[in-house]
C-alpha positions in Angstrom: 0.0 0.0 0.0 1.2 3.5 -0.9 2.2 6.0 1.6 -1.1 8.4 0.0 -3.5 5.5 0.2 -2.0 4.8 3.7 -2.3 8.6 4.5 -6.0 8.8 2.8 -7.5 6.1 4.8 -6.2 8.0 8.7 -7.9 11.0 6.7 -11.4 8.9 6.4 -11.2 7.3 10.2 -11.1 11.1 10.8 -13.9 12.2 8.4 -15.9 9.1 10.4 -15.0 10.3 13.8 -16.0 14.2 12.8 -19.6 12.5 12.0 -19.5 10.9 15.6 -18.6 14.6 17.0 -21.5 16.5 15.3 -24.3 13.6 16.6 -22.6 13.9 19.9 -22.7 17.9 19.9 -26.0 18.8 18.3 -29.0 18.0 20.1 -30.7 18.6 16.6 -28.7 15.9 14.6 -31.5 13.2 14.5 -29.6 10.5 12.2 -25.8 10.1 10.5 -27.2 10.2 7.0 -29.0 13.6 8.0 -25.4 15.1 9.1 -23.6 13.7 6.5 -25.6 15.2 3.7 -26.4 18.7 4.8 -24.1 20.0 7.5 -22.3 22.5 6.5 -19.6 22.7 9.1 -19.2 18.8 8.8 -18.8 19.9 5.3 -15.8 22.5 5.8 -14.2 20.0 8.4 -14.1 17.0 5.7 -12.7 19.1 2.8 -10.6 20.7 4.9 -9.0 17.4 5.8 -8.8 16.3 2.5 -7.2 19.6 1.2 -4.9 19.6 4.5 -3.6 15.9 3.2 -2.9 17.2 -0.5 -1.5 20.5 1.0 1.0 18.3 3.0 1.4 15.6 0.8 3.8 16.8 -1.5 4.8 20.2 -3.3 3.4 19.3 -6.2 0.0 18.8 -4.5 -0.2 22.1 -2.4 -2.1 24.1 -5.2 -4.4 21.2 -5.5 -5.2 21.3 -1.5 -5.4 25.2 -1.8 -7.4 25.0 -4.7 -10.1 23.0 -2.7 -9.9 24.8 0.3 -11.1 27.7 -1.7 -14.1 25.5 -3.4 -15.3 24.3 0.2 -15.0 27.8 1.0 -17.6 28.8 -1.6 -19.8 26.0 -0.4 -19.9 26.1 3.0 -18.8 30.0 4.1 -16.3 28.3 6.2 -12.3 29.0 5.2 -10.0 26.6 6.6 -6.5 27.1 5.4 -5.3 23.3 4.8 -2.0 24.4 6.2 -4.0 24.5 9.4 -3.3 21.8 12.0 -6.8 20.4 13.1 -7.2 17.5 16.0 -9.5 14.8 16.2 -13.7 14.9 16.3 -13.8 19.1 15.2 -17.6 20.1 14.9 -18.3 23.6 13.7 -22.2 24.2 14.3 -23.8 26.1 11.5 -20.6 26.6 9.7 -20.7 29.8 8.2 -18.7 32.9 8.5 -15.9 30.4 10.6 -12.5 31.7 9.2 -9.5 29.6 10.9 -6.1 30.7 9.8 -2.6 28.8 8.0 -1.6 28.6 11.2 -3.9 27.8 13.6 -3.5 24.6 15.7 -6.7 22.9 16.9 -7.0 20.5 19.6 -8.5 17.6 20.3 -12.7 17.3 20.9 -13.4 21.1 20.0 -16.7 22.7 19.4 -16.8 25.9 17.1 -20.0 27.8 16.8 -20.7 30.0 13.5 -18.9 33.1 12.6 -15.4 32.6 14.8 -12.3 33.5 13.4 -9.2 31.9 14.7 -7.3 34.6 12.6 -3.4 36.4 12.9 -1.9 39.9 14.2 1.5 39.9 12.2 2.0 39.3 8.3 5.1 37.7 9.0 5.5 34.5 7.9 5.7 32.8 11.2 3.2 31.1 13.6 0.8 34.1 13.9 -2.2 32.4 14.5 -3.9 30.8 17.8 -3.2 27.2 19.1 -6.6 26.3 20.7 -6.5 23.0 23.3 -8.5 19.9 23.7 -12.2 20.2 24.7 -12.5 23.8 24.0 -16.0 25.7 23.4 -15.7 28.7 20.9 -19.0 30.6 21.1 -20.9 32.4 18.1 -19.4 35.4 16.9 -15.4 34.6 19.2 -12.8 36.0 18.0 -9.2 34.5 18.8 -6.0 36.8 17.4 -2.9 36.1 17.4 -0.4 33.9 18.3 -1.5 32.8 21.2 -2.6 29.4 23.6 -5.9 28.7 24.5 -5.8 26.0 27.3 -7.5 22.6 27.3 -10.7 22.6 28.8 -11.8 26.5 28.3 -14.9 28.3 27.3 -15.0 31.2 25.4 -18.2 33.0 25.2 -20.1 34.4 22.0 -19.1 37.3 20.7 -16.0 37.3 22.6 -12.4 38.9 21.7 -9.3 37.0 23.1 -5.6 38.1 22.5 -4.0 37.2 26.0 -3.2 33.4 26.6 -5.8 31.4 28.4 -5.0 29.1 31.4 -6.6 25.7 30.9 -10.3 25.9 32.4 -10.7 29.1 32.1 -14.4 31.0 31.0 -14.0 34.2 28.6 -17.1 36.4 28.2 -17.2 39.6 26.3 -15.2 42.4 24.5 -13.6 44.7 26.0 -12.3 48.3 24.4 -9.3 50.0 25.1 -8.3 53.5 24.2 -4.7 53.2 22.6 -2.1 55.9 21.7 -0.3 55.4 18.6 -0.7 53.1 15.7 -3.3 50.5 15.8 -1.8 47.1 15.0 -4.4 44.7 13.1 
């Protein structure tokens, strides 16, 4: 067996486990075939692992995985950079608007609510996007910026904005505006 085959079939055990994760998560999900044909977010999370394994798989394949990043993008509303590093059993409930940046780095059992952006401050090219832990709850409307660590186990609330490094367990709730001299840094 190839090393891609070998590689494709880990990326289909995760495309069944994400399927697990959204019946688990959605109180709504009534039936596997239900979520597997109209879920958005599931949508987004599969071709995202699919484009992350081209993106990875060779030079020659990154445009490919880039190139279908963008389609599931025009589908779904959800951008997921395939250079993105996403964990096991990812659900993003009612998909749209979710941007997550090239990269992020996404733990482990995480449930993502629509329109969160897991996006960057610099336009280096270094890690300038979150790392989010394992079991982490990312509220409607979050914003996470920057390069920084969301511990395991943390809630952040809809709405939110988060550019400070979370301790794991923690509970984030609301935006908070502060008057800056000088230049404002995106």
């Amino acid at each position: 067996m190839s090393r891609f085959t070998r590689e494709l079939r880990e990326v289909f055990h995760l495309i069944s486990e994400d399927l697990d994760a959204a019946m688990a998560n959605d109180p709504a999900a009534r039936a596997r075939l239900e979520v597997a044909l109209l879920y958005s977010g599931v949508h987004a999370v599969w071709g995202y692992r699919i484009a992350n394994h081209l993106w990875n798989y060779s030079l020659l394949t990154k445009p490919l995985g880039r190139a279908l990043s963008q389609l599931v993008r025009a589908l779904t509303q959800v951008e997921i950079h395939p250079g993105a590093t996403i964990g096991r059993r990812f659900f993003i409930d009612h998909g749209s608007g979710v941007v997550i940046g090239e990269t992020a780095i996404v733990g482990d059992d995480v449930l993502m609510y629509h329109q969160v952006t897991l996006g960057g401050r610099s336009l280096g090219r270094e890690k300038r996007h979150p790392t989010i832990g394992n079991r982490v709850l990312l509220g409607a409307g979050a914003k996470i910026i920057g390069d920084i660590t969301i511990g395991d186990d943390c809630k952040i609330g809809a709405n939110a904005l988060v550019v400070k490094d979370l301790e794991p367990g923690k509970v984030v709730v609301g935006v908070v505006g502060v008057e800056k001299d000088g230049p404002v840094v995106a």
